[in-house]
RODO-2510 file (C-alpha; in nm, 4 decimals, decimal comma):
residues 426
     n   res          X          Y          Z
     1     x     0,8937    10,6528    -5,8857
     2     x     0,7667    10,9401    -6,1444
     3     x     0,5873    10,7013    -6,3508
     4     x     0,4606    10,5254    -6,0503
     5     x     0,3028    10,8448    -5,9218
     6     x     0,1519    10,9305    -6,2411
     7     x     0,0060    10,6171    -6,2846
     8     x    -0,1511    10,6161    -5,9774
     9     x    -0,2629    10,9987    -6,0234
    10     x    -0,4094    10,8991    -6,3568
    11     x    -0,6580    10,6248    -6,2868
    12     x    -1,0019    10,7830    -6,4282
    13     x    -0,8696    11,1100    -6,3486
    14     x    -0,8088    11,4342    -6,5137
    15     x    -0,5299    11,5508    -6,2112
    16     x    -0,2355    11,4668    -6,0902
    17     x    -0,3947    11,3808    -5,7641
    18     x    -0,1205    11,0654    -5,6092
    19     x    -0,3467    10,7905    -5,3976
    20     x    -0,1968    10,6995    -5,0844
    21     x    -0,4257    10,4691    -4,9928
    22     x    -0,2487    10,1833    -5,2704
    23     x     0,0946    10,2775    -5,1261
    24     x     0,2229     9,9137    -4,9966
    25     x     0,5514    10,0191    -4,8923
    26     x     0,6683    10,2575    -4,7217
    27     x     1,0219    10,3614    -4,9035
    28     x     1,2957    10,2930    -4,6587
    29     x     1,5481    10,6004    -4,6896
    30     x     1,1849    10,7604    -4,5104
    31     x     1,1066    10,5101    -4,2207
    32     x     1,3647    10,6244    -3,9764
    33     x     1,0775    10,8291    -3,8091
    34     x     0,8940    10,5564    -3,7194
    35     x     1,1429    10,3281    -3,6098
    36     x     1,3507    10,2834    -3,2990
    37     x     1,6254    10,1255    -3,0625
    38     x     1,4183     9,9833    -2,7905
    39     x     1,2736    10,2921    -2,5930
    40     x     1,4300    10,4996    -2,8009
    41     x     1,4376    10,7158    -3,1479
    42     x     1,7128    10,6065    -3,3794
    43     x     2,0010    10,7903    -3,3908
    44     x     1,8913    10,8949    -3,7356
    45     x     1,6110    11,1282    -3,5651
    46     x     1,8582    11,3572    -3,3190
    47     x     2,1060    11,3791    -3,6091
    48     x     1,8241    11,5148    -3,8277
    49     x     1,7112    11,7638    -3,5456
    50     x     2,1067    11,8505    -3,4815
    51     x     2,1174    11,9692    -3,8261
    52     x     1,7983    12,1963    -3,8448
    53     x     1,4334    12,1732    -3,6331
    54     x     1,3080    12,1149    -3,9805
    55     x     1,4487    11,8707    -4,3063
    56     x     1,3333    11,8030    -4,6047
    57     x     1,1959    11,4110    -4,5976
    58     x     1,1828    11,3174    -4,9070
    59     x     0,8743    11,2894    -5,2078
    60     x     0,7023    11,0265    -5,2584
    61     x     0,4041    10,9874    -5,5335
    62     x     0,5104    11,3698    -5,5975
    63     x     0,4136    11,4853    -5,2698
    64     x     0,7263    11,6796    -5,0921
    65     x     0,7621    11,5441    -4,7632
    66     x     0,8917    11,7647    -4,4721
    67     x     0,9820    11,6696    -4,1146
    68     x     0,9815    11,8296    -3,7848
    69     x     1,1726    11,6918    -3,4830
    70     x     1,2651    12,0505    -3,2814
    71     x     1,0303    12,1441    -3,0040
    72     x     0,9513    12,4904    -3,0723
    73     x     0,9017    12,4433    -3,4444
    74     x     0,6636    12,1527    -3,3843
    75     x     0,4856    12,3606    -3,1345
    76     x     0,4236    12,6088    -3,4368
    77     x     0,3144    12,3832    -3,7018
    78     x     0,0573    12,1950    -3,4474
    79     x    -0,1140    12,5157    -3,3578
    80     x    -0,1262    12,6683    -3,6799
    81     x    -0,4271    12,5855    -3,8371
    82     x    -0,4158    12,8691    -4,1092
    83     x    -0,1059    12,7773    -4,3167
    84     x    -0,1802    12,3759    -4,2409
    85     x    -0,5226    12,1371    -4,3103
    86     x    -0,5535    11,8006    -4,1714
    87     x    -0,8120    11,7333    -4,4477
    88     x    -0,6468    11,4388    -4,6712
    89     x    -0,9836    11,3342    -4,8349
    90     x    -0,8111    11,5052    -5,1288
    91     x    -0,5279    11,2004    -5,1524
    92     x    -0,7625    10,9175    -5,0872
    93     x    -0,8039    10,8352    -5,4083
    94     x    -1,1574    10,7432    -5,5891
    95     x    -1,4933    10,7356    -5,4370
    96     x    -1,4793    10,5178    -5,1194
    97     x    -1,6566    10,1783    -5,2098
    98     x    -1,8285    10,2008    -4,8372
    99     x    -1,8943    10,4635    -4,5423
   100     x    -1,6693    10,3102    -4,3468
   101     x    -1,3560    10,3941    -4,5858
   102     x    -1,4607    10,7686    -4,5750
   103     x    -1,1651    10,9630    -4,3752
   104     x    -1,3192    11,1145    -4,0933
   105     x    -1,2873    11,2040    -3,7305
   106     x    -1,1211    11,5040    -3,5246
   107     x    -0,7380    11,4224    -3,6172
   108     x    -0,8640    11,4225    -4,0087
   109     x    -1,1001    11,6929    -4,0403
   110     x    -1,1078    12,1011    -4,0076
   111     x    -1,3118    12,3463    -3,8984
   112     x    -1,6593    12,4002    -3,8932
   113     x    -1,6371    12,0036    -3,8925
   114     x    -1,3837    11,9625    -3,6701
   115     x    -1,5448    12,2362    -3,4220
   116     x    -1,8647    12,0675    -3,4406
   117     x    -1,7295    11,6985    -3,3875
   118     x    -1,5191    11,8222    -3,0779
   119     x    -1,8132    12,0260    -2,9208
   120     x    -2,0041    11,7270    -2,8683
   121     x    -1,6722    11,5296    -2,7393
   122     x    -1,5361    11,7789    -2,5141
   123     x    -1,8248    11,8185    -2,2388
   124     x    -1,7890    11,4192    -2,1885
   125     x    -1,4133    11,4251    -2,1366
   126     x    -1,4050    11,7024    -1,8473
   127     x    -1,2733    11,5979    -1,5292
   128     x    -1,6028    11,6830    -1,3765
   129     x    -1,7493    11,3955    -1,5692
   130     x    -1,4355    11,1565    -1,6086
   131     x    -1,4911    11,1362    -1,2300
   132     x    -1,7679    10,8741    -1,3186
   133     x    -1,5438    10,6423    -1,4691
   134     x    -1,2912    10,6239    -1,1454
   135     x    -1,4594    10,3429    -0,9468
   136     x    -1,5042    10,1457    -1,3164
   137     x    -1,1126    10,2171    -1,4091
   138     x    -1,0628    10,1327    -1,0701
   139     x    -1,2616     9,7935    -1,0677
   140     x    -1,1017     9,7338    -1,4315
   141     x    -0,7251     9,7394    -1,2768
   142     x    -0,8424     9,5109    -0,9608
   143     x    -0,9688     9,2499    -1,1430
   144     x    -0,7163     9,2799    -1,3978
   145     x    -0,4281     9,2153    -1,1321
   146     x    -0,6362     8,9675    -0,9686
   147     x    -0,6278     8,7395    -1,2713
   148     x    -0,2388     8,8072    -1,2971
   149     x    -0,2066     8,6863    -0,9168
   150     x    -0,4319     8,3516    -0,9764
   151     x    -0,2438     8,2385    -1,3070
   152     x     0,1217     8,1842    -1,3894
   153     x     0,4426     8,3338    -1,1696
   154     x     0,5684     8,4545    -1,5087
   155     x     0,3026     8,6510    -1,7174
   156     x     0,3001     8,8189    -2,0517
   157     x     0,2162     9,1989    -1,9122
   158     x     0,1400     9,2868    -2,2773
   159     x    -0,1719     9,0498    -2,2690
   160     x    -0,2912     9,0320    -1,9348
   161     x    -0,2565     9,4270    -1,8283
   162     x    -0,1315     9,6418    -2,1146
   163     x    -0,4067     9,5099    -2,3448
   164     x    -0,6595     9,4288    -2,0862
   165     x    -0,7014     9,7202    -1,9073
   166     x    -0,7531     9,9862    -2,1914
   167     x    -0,9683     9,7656    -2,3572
   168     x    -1,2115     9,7248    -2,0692
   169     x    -1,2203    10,0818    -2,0098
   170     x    -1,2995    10,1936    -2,3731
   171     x    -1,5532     9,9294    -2,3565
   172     x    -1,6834    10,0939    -2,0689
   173     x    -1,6753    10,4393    -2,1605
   174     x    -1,8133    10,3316    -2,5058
   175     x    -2,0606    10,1168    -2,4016
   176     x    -1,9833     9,8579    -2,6198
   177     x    -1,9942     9,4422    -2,5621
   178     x    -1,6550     9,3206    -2,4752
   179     x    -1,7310     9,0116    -2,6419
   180     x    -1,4901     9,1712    -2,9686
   181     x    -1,1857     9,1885    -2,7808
   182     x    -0,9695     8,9731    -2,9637
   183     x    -1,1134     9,1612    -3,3011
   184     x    -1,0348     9,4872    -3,1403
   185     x    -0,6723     9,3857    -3,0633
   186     x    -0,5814     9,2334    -3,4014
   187     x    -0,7366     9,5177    -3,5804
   188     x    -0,5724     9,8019    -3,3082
   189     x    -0,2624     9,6683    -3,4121
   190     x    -0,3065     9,6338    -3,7879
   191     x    -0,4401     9,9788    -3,8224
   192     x    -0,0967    10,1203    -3,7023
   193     x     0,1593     9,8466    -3,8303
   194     x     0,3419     9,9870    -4,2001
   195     x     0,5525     9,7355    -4,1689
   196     x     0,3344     9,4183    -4,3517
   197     x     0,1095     9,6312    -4,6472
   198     x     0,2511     9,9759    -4,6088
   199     x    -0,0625    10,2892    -4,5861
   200     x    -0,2853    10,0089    -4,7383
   201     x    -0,3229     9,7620    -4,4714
   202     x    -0,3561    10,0852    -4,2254
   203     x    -0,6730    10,2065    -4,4205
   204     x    -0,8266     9,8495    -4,4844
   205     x    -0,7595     9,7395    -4,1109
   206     x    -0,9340    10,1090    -4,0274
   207     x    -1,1983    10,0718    -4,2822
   208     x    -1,3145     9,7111    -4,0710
   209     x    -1,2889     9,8906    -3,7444
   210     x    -1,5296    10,1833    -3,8837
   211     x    -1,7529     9,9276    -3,9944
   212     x    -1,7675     9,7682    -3,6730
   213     x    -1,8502    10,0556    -3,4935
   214     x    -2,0872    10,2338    -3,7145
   215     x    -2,3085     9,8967    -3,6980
   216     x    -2,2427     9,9591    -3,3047
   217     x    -2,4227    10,3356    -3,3207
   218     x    -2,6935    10,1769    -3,5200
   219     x    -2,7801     9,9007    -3,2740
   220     x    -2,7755    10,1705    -3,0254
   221     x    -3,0293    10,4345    -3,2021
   222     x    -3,2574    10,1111    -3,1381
   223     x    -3,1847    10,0463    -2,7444
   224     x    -2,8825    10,3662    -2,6257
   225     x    -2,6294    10,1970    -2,4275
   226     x    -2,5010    10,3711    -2,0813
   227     x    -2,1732    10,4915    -2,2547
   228     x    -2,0670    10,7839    -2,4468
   229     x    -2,2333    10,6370    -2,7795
   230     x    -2,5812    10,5683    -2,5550
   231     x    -2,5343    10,9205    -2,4160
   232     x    -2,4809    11,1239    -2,7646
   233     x    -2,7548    10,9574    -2,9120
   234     x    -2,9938    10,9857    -2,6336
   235     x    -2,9196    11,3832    -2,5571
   236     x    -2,8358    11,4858    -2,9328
   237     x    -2,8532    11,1789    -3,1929
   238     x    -3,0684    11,3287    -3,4356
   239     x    -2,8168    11,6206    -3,5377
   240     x    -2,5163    11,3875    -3,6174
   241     x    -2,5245    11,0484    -3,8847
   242     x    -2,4320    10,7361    -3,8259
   243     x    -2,1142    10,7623    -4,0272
   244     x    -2,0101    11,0648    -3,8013
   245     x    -2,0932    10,9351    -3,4667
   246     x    -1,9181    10,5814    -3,5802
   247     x    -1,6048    10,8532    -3,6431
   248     x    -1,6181    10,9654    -3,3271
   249     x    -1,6363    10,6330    -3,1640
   250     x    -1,3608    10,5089    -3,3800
   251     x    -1,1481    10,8358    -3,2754
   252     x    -1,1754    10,7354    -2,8724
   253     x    -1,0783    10,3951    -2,9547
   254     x    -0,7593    10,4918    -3,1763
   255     x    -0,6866    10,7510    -2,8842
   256     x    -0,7708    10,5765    -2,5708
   257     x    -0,6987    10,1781    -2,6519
   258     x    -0,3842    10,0692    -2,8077
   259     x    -0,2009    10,4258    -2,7404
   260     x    -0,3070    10,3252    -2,3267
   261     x    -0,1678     9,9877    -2,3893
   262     x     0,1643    10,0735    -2,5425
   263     x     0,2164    10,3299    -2,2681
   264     x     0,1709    10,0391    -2,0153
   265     x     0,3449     9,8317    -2,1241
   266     x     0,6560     9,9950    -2,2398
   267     x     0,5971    10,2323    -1,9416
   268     x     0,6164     9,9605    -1,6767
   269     x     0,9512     9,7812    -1,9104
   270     x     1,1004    10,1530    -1,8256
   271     x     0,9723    10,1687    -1,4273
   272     x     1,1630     9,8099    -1,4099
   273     x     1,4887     9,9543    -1,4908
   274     x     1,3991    10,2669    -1,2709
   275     x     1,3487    10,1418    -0,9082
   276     x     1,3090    10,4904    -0,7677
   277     x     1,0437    10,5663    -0,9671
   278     x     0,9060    10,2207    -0,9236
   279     x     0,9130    10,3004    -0,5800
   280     x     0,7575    10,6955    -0,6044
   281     x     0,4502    10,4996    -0,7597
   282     x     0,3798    10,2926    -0,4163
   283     x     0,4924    10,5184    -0,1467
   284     x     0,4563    10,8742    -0,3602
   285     x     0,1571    11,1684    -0,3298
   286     x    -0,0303    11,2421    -0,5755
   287     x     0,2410    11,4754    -0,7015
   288     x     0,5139    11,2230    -0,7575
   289     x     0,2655    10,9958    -0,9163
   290     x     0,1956    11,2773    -1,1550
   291     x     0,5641    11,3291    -1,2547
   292     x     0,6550    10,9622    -1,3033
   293     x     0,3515    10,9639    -1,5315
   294     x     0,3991    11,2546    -1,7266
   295     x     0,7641    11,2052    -1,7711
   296     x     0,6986    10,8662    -1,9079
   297     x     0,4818    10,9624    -2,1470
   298     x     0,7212    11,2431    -2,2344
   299     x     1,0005    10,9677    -2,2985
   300     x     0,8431    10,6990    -2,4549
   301     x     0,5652    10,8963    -2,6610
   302     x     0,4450    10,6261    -2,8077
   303     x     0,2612    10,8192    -3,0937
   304     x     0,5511    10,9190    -3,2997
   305     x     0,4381    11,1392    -3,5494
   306     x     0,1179    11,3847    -3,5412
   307     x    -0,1223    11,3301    -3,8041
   308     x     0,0435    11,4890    -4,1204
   309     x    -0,0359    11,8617    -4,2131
   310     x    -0,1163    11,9859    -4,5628
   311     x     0,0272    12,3171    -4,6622
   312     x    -0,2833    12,5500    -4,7345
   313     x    -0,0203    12,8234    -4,9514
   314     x     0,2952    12,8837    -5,0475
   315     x     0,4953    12,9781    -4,7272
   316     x     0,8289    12,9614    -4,5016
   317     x     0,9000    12,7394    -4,2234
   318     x     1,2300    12,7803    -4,0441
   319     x     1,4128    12,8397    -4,3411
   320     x     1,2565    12,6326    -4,6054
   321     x     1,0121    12,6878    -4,8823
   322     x     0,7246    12,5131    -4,8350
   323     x     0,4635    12,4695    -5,1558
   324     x     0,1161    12,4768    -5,0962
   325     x     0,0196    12,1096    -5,1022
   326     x     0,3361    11,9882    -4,9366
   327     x     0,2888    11,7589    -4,6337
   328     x     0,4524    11,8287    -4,2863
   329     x     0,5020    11,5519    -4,0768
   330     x     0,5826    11,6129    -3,6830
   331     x     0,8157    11,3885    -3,5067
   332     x     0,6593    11,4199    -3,1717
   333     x     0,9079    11,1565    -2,9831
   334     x     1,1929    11,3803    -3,1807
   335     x     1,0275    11,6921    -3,0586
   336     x     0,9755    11,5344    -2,6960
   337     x     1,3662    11,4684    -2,7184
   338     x     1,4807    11,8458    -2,8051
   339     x     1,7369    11,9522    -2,5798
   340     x     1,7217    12,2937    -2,6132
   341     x     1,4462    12,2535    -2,3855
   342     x     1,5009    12,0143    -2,1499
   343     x     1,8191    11,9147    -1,8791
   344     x     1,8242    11,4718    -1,9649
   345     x     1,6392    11,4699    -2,2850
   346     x     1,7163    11,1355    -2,4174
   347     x     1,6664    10,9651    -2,0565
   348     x     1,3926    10,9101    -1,8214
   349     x     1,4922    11,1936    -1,5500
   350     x     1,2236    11,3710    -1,3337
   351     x     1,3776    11,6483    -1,3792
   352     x     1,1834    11,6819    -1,7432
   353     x     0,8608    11,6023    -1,5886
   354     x     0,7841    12,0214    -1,6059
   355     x     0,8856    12,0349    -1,9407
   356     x     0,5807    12,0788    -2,2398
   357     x     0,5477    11,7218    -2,4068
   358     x     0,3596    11,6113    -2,7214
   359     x     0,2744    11,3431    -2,6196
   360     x    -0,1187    11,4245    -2,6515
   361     x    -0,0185    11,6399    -2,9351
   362     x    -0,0790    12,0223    -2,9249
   363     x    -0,3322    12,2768    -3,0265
   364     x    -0,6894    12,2261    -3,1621
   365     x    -0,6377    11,8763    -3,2713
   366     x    -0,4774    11,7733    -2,9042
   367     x    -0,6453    11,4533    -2,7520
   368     x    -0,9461    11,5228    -2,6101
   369     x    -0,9087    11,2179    -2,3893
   370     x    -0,5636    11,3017    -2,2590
   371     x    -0,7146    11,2831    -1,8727
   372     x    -0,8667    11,0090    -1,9128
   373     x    -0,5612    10,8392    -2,0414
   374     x    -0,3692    10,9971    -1,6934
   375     x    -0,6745    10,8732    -1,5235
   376     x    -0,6084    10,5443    -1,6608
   377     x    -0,2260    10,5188    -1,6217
   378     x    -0,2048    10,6458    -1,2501
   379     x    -0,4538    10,4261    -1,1031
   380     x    -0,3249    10,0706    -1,3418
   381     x     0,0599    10,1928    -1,2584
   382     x     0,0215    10,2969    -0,8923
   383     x    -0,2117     9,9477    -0,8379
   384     x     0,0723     9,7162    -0,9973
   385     x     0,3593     9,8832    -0,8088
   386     x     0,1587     9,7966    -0,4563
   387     x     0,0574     9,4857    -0,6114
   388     x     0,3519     9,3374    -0,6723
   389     x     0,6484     9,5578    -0,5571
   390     x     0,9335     9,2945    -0,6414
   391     x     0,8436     9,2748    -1,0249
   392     x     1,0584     9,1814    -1,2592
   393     x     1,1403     9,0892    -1,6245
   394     x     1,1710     8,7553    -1,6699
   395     x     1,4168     8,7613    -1,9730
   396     x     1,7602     8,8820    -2,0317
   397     x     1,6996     8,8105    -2,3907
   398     x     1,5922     9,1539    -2,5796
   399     x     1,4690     8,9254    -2,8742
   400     x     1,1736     8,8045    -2,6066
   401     x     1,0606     9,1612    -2,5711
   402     x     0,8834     9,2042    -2,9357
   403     x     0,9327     9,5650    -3,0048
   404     x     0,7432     9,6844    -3,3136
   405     x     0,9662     9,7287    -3,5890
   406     x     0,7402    10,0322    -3,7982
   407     x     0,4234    10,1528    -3,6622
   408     x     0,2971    10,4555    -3,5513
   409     x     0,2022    10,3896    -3,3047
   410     x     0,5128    10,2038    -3,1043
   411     x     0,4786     9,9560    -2,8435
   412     x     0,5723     9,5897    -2,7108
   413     x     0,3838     9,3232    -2,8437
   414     x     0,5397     9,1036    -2,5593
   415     x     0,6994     9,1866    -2,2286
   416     x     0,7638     8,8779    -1,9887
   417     x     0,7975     8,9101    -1,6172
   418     x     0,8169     8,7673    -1,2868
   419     x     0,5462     8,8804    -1,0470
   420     x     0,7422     8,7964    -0,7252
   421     x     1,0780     8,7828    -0,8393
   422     x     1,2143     8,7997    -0,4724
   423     x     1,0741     8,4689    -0,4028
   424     x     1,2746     8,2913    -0,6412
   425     x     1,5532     8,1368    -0,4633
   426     x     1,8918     8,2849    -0,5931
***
């Protein structure tokens, strides 16, 4: 692995500066973070946080890797922007052959460029203005349903609401032609997925998504859509590039699309196996609605690690030394399962809805879409549960279910049910 790394580092260079961005496999003793049992973390994950809130990872390309899984020490690390950078331009190798391989974005970047970036985000994603995309959300979910009802008794949820409804609503809110969905899907999934090429196929899979979208934000300098792209461009295109505002883009759609997708899907597998909460959806206020929802995102958490932190010095964390240029890696479904903080941690249990969850992440670089994304799951949840109150799966076999086996972000690539299951005779 030494060799490796300095054979890597070395390529036209004069530092030992590793390049993640040819790392096609992920080493195994290092996975268990991004892996799981169904629903849930493997058992690898609580034994780690049992031991300590923080462990020593491993190294790989002669970066020391260090993970987080307790609550209050990933708290600390994702608000403190003075000991850690998110900047990883500094790993990503040689000069990128096109704009669209340049790392960019709010997860990836620091201030003044990450203050910048998210003042032109943040007036757009305030519920005063998210209340414009209700009725369209709204209208998304109906017709979404609709097409369930008029097809097959037994539908792929993945597919026909998981997938369909996020993508229509960052469409929307993006103003972009939905005539790239099934690009959008492969390449959402690809983008995550470590499994296949490792960091590699991550980065090339985002490097053609970039693309797309930055020749999206040039169109629109010609003829502004009515979305967000349309609206930035219109009210303050001439301060911002192409590349930056195709970042930006690119950001919503890794945050609001296949994150909203894996948290309904796997979020209605979980509701079928929880009636009562099933039932709180159709019946409930707005105050149960809210709890089902938060807890479920709580305890599935579908992004399972925050984007890594770079150590900025030489400095302690919870009882280890870590050296300046060491990465930190937060296990936000590890942190979300502490329970030194909350009464059922590893089970879906209203009682944790009050408890602080990651699953939006925490401090500056926290989603700035994370009401839209309640937005989104309350009205598609609440709609299927009066839609079709006697759903069901339509497999006993967990083989049918396709869980991801290592991505980052962690979902269901299938999930058959019945949508009237009490009509089949017995």
């Amino acid at each position: 692995m030494r060799k490796l790394a300095l054979r890597w580092a070395m390529r036209g260079k004069t530092s030992l500066v590793p390049d993640i961005t040819t790392l096609r496999k992920i080493p195994e003793h290092l996975t268990y973070p991004l892996r799981r049992d169904g629903v849930d973390p493997v058992p690898a994950l609580a034994q780690a946080r049992a031991e300590e809130p923080v462990t020593v990872l491993g190294n790989v390309l002669g970066l020391d890797i260090f993970l987080v899984t307790g609550h209050e020490a990933a708290k600390q690390v994702l608000a403190d922007t003075r000991s850690y950078s998110n900047d990883m331009r500094h790993l990503m190798g040689s000069k990128p052959k096109t704009e669209a391989e340049e790392i960019g974005g709010l997860g990836m970047t620091d201030p003044p460029d990450h203050t910048r970036l998210r003042g032109l985000l943040t007036p757009e994603f305030t519920m005063r203005r998210l209340q414009r995309l209700q009725e369209p959300i709204e209208r998304i979910v109906t017709e979404a349903l609709d097409a369930m009802a008029n097809g097959e008794e037994v539908v792929d949820l993945v597919q026909a609401f998981g997938f369909e409804i996020p993508f229509q609503v960052i469409c929307e809110l993006l103003g972009l032609p939905t005539e790239v969905r099934d690009e959008f899907h492969k390449l959402g999934v690809a983008r995550f997925d470590l499994a296949e090429d490792g960091a590699a196929g991550a980065f090339g899979a985002a490097a053609e998504t970039r693309t797309f979208l930055i020749d999206q934000v040039r169109k629109q300098r010609v003829d502004p859509g009515d979305g967000l792209i349309g609206e930035i461009i219109r009210t303050r295109g001439e301060e911002f590039s192409d590349l930056e505002l195709g970042g930006l883009a690119d950001g919503a759609f890794l945050g609001g699309y296949e994150t909203s997708a894996a948290m309904l899907s796997m979020g209605t597998y979980v509701l079928l196996q929880q009636p009562e909460a099933f039932e709180l959806l159709r019946t409930g206020t707005r105050e149960d609605v809210d709890r089902v929802v938060d807890e479920l995102l709580r305890y599935l958490c579908p992004v399972q690690i925050a984007f890594p932190r770079f150590a900025r010095e030489d400095h302690e964390l919870f009882g280890h030394q870590v050296r300046k240029g060491s990465v930190v890696i937060v296990s936000l479904s590890g942190a979300n399962r502490d329970p030194a903080v909350m009464a059922a941690p590893e089970q879906f249990d209203l009682r944790n809805a009050n408890t602080m969850h990651f699953a939006f992440g925490h401090g500056m670089h926290r989603c700035v879409g994370a009401e839209l994304a309640r937005m989104e799951l309350r009205a598609a949840l609440t709609a299927l549960a009066r839609r079709f109150p006697d759903l069901a799966l339509a497999t006993d076999d967990p083989g049918e279910l396709g869980f991801r086996d290592l991505s980052i972000v962690y979902s269901l690539d299938r999930l058959p049910v019945r949508l009237n299951a009490a009509s089949v005779p017995a």
